[in-house]
N, C-alpha and C positions, 0 to 999 in steps of 0.2 A: 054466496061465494066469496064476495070482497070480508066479508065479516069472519068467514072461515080461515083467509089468507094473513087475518089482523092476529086471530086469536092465536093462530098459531108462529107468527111472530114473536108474540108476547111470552109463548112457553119455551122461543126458542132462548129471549133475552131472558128472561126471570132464572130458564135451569142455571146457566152458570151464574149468574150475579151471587143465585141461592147460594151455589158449592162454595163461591167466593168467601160469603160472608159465616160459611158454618167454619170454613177452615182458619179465619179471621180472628172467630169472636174471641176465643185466650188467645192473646202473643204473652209472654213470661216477660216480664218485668221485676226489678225489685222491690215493688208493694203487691202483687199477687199473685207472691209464690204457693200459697194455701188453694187460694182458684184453679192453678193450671194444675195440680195436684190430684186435684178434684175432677178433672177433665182429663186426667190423662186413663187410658185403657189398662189393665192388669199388664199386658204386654208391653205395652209403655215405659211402666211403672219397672217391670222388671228390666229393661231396656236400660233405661237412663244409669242403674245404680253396679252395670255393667262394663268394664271398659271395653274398648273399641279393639284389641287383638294386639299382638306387637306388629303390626304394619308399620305403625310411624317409624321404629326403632331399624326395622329393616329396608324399609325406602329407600334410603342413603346409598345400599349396596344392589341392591333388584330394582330400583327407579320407582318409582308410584307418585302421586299428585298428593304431598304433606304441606301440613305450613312448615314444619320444624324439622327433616329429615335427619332418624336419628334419637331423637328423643324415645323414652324411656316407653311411651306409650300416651293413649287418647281417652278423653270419654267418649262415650256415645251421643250424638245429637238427634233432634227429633225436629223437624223441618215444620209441621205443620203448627207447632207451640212454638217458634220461636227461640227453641234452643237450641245451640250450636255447641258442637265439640272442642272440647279444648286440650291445651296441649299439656304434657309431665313432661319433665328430663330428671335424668341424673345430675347431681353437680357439686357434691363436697367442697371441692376445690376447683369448682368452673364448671359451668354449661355444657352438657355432655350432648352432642349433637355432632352431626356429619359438617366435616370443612367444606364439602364441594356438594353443588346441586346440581340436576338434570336438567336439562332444557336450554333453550337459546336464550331467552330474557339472563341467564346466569353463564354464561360464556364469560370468561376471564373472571371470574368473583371467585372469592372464598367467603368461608363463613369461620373463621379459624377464635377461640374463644379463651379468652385469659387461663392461664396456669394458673392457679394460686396454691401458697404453701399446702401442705395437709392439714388436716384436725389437730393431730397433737403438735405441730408448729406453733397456731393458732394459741392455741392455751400455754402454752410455753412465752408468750407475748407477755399472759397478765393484764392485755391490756383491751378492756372491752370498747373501747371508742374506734381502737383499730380495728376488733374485728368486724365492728357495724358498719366500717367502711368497708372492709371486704367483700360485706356481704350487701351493702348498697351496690357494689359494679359487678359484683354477678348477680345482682336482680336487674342492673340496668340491659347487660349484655343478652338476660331470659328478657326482658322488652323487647328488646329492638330483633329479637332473633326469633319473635312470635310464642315462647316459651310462657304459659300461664301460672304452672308452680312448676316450682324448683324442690324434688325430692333430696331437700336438705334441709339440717344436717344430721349426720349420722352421729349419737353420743350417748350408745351405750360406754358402761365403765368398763376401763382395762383389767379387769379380775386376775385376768394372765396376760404374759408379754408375749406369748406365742399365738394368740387370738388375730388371727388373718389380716383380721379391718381393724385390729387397733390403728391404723397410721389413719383413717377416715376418723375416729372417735377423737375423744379430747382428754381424758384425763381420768385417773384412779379417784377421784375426789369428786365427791356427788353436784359440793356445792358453785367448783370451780366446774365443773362439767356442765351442771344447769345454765351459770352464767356464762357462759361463753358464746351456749346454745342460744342462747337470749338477744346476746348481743349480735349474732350472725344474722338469727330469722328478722327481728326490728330491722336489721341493714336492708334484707333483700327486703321486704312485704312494704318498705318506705317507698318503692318503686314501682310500687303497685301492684309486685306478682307476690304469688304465694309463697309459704315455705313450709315444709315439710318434717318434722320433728320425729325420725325413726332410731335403733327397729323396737319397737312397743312390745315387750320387755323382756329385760335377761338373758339377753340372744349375747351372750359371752365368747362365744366358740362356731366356726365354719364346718367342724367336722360333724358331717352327718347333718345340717342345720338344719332342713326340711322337717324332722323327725325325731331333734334328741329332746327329751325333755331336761329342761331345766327344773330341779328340784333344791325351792329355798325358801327358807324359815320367814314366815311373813314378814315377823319385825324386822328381819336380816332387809327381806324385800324394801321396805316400808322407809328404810332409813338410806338404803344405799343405792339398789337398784330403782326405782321407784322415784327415787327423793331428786334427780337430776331432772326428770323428765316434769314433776311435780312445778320445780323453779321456771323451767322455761317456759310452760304454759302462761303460768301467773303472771309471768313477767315479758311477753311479748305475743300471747296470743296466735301462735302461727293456725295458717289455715287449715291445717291439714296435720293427722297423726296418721303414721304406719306400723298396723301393727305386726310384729315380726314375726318369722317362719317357723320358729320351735314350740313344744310343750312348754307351761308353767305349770308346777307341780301337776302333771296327767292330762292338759286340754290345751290343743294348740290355742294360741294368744288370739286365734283370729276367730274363733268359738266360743269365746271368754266369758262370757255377759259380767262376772265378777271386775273383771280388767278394766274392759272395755265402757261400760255402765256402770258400776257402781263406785267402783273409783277413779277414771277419768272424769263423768260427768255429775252422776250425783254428789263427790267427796269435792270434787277441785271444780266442779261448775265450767264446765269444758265445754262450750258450744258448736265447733266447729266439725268439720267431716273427718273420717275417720275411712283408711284404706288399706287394704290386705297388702303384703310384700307380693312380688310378683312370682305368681308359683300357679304352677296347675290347680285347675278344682279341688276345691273340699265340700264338705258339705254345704253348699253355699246358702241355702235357706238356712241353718243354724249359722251362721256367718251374720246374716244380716237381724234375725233375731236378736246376735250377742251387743250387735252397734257397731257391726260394720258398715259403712252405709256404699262404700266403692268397691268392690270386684275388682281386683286389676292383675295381668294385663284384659285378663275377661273372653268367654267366648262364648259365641252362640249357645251351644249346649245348657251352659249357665241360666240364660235367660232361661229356655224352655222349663230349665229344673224349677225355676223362682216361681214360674206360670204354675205347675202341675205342684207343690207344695201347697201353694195356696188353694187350688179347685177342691186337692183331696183332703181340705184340713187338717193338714198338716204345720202349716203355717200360719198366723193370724197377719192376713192383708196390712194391719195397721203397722205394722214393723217393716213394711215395705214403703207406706207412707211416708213413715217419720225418715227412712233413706234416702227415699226420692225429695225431698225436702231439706235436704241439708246438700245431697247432691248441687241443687237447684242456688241453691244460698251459696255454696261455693262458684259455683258460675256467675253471677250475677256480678260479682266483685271481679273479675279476668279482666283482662287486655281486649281481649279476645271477643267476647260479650261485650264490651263496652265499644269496638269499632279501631280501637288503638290501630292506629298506620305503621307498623314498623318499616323501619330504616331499612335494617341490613348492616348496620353500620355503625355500632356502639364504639366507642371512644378504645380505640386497642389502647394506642399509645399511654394515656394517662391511668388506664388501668394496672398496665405495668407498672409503674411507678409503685401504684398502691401495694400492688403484689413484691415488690423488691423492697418496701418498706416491713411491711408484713415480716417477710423471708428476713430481714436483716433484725428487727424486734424481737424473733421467734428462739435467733441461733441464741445457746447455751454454751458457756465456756467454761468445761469441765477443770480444765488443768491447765496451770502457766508456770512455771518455773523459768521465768526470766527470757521466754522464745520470742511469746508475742506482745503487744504488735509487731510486725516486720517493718523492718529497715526501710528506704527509698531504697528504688531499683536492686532488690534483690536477686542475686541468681537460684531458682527453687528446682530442684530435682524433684519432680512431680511422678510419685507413683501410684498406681492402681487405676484400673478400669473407669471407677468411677469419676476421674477427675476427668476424664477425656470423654465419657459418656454418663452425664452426670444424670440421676436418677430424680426427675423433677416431681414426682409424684408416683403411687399404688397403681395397682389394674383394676381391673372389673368397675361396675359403677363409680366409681373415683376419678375414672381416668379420666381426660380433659384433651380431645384435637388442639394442641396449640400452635402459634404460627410459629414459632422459634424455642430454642431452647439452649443458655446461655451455660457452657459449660466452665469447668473452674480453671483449663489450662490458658482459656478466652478469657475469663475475667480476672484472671492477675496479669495478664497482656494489660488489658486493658486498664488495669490500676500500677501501669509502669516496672510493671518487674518482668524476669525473662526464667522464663521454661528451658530446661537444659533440653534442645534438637534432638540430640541423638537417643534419647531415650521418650520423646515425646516420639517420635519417627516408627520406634519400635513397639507402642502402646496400639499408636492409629494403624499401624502397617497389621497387628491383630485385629483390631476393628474392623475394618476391609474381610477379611478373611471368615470372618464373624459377626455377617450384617444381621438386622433384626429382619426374622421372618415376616414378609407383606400377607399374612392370612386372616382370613373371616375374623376371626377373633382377634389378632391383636389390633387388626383393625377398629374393632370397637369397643373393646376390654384393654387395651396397651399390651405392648411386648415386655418380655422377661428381662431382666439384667443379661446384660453383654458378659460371656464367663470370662472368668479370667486371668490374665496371661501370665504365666510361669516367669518369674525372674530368681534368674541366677545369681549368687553370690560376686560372682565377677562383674556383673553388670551393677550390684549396687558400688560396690570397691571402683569402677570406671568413673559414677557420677560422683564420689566425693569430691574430688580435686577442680571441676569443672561446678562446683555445686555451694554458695553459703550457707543451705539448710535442707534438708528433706521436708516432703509434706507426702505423707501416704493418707489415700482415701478409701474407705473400705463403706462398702456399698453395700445395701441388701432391699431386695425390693419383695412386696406380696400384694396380695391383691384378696376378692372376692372370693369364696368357693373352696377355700383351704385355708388349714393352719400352717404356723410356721414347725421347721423340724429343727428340732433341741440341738443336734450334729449340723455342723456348715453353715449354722443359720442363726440362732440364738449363739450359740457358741463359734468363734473363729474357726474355720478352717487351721489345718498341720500348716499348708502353704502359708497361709497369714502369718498363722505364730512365729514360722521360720523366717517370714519378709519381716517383720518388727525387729524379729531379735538382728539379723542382718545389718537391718540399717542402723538400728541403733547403736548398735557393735561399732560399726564402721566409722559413722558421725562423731559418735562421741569421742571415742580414739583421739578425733583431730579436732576438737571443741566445740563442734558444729553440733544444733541443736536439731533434734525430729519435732514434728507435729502430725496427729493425726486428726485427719477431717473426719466426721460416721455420718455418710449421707443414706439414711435409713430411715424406715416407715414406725419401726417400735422398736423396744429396749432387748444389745445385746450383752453381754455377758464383757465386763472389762477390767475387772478386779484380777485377773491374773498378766495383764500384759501393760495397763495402765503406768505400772511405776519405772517403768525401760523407754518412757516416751516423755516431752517434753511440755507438749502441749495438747488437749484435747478439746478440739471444739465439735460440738453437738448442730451438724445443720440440717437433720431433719432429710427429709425430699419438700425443697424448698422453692418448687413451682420454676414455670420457663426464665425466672430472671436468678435464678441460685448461682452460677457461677458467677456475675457480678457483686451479691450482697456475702459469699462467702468470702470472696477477695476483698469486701470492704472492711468485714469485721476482722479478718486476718491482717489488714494494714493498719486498722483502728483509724481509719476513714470514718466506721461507725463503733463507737463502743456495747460490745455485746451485754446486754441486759434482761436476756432471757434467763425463765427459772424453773424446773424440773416441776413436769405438771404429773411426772409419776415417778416411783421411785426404779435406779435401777441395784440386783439383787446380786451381791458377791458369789452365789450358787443360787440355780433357777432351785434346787430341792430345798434353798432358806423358805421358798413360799411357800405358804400353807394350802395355797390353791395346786399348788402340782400335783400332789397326791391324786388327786383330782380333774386333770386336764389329759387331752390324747394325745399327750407329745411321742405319741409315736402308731400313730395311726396314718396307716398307710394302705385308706379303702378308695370305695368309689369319686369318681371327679361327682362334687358336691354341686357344680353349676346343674345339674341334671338331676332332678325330682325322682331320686331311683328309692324306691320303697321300700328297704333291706326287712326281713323277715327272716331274722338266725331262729337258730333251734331254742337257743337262751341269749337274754338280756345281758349287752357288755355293757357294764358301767364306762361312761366318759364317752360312748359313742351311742346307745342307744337311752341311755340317762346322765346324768351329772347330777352329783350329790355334788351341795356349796356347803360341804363340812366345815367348811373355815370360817363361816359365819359373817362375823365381822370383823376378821382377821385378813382386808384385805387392803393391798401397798401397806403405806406409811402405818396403818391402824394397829397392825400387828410389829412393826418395828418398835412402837412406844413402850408396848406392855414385855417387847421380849430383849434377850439378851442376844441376839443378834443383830451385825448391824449389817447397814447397805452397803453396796460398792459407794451408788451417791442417794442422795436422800431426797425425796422430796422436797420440791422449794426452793434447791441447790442451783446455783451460779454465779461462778465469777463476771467480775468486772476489771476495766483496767484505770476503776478509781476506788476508792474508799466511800463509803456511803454510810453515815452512821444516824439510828433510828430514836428516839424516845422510846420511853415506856408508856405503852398506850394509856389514854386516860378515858372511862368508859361513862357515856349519859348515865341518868340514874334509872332508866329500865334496861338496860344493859345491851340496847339494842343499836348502837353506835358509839364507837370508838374514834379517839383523834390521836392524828400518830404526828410528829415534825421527823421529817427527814434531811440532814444535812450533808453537802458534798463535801468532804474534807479533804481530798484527793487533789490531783493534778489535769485530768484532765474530764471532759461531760460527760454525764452518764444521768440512767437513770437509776432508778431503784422500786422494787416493788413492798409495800407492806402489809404480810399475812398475817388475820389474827386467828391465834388458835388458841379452843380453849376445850377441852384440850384439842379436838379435832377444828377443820379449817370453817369459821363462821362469813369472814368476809376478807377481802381484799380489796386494794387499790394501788396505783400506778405513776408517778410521781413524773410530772412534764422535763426535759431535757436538764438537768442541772447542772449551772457553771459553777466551776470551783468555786467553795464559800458558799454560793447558795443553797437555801433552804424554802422547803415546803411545807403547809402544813394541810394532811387529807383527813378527813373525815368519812369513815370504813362502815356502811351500815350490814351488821351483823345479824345474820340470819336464826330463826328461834331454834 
């Protein structure tokens, strides 16, 4: 009896010890990720290379238990291996997450996340030490905010200026796109999180983007399209590629195995994970065949499909392996995985800074006839929408919660000049009238531009006299999920045309100079109103500190040294790509996975031929007899900067330029070499009158 009372003792301690130690034996580590591989179940295995659903992205608004409320989306974890889910955001230009959290521990907090300028600001710099600083404090703010990667940056080429995310991408130029791209991802991944090099390729166009294909000549691909995404790998290794939503010549990109495998990793030896754009199912067993090894945002269903592929040989298991294994290898390197204690509490204040620096390097100074800089204590008649409701960045994945946002009739207060009252009164008094809608979506994609308000001839004739200069700002905002339209948008509105000619009429009458600010995401149309204005500077949507850094460069506080990272076109039908683009497609809202099935195939919306080849920006200004409104490259300063003629290594693979200020007051200067198209660049440190530099440009084969 007593021996009976031992033994079964013994079977009550042994059972669990046993369950203990089976569920024990693999924990995941970074030396046996091959092991836990080997141990995980078919289910598992389909599990892991699955994401977690868009929960985290909707948390923020329906409450749920995230690290990161708001982010883009999760992996899946597996509790008994020891792997933990981690988190994605959005973040071009800042950490796309929810400002406010649920629960008592977060009473009185925000979680609010630097503005930072757009994509093509960024490249409009020239200057890659800034942008790896940029993209250091939004890898610090994904730390501390629980964020593992950062689903950036976005740098597809501008092919057309009416392409939705041009204002997320960086430039018509493969090689200045690559590095930008370089420079961004080394910023954020020096932080320890990820970064994300998308959309994986040719994804040119919003319209119809679930579905159109892109159809383009390899070597066209091979040099242009391609050749961007090529540099940045090489050159800064991010963790993560996403491949993007559209056909490449007849197979979506996320199907590809040519794309994906054979020239990501076989050509360019590309180790890292590789993730679908966030889109409903496709065929996901051919997904992960091709080398997709992430599902995202991912659903159940998925899993079950990856299970039943493989029982019915459909599939070979081992291509779920090498998924689950690269999955695994991006985990191991997180925050998140590693224990990291976030804050809560990344450095706002000095991140602004970086971003007002950025913002202030980026503006472009198209035009000066003698306006700018401005005087001390100016009196400015401030027109347009935009100066009072400045457009600090895009929608949809771009858009960025930030705590404040510094508009331009604030920051020429703030840099001692004065806004004429009675017509600032009449601006805001429409603004009131015309608040941005609080709904689902702008909540987490951003609100539209403020439209805007009808001004009278009289009321510009009232602010002459009370006014030493006009400054109009002309605004245009896009986002995600659509292109832009050729009327209102690429091209000035009649009201615009008619407010230019107004004030200029007016001003000029009585000596008094105009300026126009273009606080804008891509290139409009400026060759027919440019020469009736005085001055034009270029500030982009230049993140929450842009009213500051435009009244800096408009008082030459900072001298503008930004340089056109694409060109802009006297007529959008000068490009060779319009013929070719849906500037006038007016279908389904493209945020929604709608599967159109016409009777026949429209060109531009359910294909794109890239007939232009390699006819695209500047490539085709060289060889044709047309020219720009402004050129690539192009930007005033308000010094003189004159360059050597490059003198090249004898492999031809470095060039050395001297650059000298012969001017009056700092500036910088950038030095492109092209031969004939752009091989390399570099960016000359602050230079005082008389000073000279000399850089050396390593040029790309």
């Amino acid at each position: 009896m007593r021996s009976s009372h031992i033994f079964t003792a013994l079977i009550a301690i042994a059972i669990p010890s046993f369950t203990l130690l089976a569920q024990d034996k693999v924990r995941l580590t970074p030396d046996n990720i091959d092991e836990v591989v080997a141990s995980m179940t078919l289910r598992e295995k389909a599990t892991i290379v699955v994401g977690g659903g868009y929960g985290s992205m909707l948390a923020g608004v329906f409450g749920g238990d995230y690290q990161a409320p708001g982010a883009a989306g999760m992996t899946r974890g597996i509790e008994r291996l020891g792997i933990p889910a981690i988190v994605l955001s959005d973040g071009p230009a800042g950490v796309r997450i929810e400002p406010e959290r649920k629960g008592k521990e977060n009473k009185g907090k925000t979680f609010y996340c630097t503005g930072f300028p757009i994509g093509s600001m960024l490249a409009c710099t020239w200057n890659t030490a800034l942008v790896e600083e940029v993209g250091a404090a939004i890898g610090d703010e994904a730390l501390e905010y629980g964020v593992d990667v950062m689903l950036a940056p976005g740098m597809n080429l501008h092919r057309n200026p009416l392409c939705g995310r041009n204002f997320e991408y960086f430039s018509e130029d493969p090689v200045l796109s690559g590095k930008i791209a370089a420079a961004y991802v080394n910023g954020v991944q020096s932080k320890g999180v990820g970064a994300c090099v998308k959309h994986f390729a040719a994804n040119n166009q919003e319209s119809n983007r679930f579905m159109n294909d892109s159809q383009v000549d390899t070597l066209v691909l091979r040099k242009l399209y391609l050749k961007n995404f090529e540099i940045a790998i090489k050159e800064s290794n991010p963790w993560t590629v996403m491949a993007s939503y559209n056909r490449l010549n007849g197979i979506h990109t996320q199907m590809d195995p040519w794309l994906l495998t054979t020239v990501l990793r076989d050509e360019w030896g590309y180790e890292g994970l590789v993730m679908t754009d966030w889109v409903a199912k496709r065929d996901t067993d051919k997904q992960v065949a091709a080398g997709d090894d992430l599902m995202e945002p991912g659903t159940k269903s998925q899993i079950n499909e990856l299970v039943r592929a493989v029982k019915k040989g459909e599939m070979d298991e081992r291509y779920l392996d090498i998924s689950a294994k690269r999955v695994l290898e991006l985990v191991v390197k997180t925050p998140t995985y590693k224990g990291y204690e976030t804050s809560g509490a990344p450095d706002l204040e000095a991140h602004a800074k970086v971003a007002r620096t950025a913002a202030e390097e980026g503006m472009v100074l198209l035009r000066n006839v003698d306006a700018l800089p401005l005087r001390p204590n100016c009196r400015v008649a401030l027109f347009g929408m935009a100066s009072y409701s400045i457009l600090p960045g895009g929608t949809g994945s771009g858009h960025v919660h930030r705590p404040y946002v510094v508009d331009l009739a604030d920051g020429l207060k703030l840099s001692g000049h004065y806004v004429d009252e009675s017509l600032a009164e009449a601006y805001l008094d429409h603004l009131k009238k015309h608040p941005a809608k609080n709904t689902l979506m702008t909540r987490m994609f951003g609100a539209p531009a403020a439209p805007e308000m009808s001004v009278s001839r009289a009321m510009v004739e009232a602010s002459v006299a009370e006014s030493d200069l006009a400054v109009l700002t002309i605004g245009r905002q896009a986002g995600e999920g659509g292109d832009r339209k050729l009327e209102d948008d690429f091209l000035l509105t009649d009201d615009e045309q008619k407010l230019i000619s107004d004030i200029s009429d007016l001003y000029h009458a009585v000596g008094k100079k105009v300026v126009v600010v273009l606080n804008i995401g891509g290139v409009i149309e400026t060759a027919s109103w440019k020469d009736k204005v005085d001055a034009i500077l270029l500030a982009w949507q230049p993140g929450q500190e842009g009213g500051n850094a435009i009244a800096d460069a408009l008082s030459g506080f900072v001298n503008p040294c930004g340089k056109l990272a694409m060109s802009f076109p006297v007529n959008y039908f000068d490009l060779p790509s319009s013929a070719n683009y849906p500037y006038d497609y007016h279908g389904p809202n493209t945020m929604v996975d709608i599967k159109r099935l016409p009777e026949k195939p429209k060109s531009t919306i359910d294909y794109t031929v890239y007939k232009e080849g390699m006819d695209v920006g500047y490539r085709y200004y060289l060889h044709s007899d047309v020219e720009p409104s402004y050129p690539f490259g192009y930007g005033l300063s308000y010094t003189s900067l004159e360059q050597t003629e490059p003198q090249f290594s004898a492999d031809g693979l470095r060039a050395t330029v001297t650059v000298k200020n012969v001017g009056d007051v700092p500036g910088k200067e950038v030095v492109m070499i092209m031969a004939p198209y752009l091989r390399g660049f570099a960016k000359t440190a602050l230079l005082q009158p008389g000073e000279s530099q000399t850089l050396t440009v390593e040029c790309a084969e």
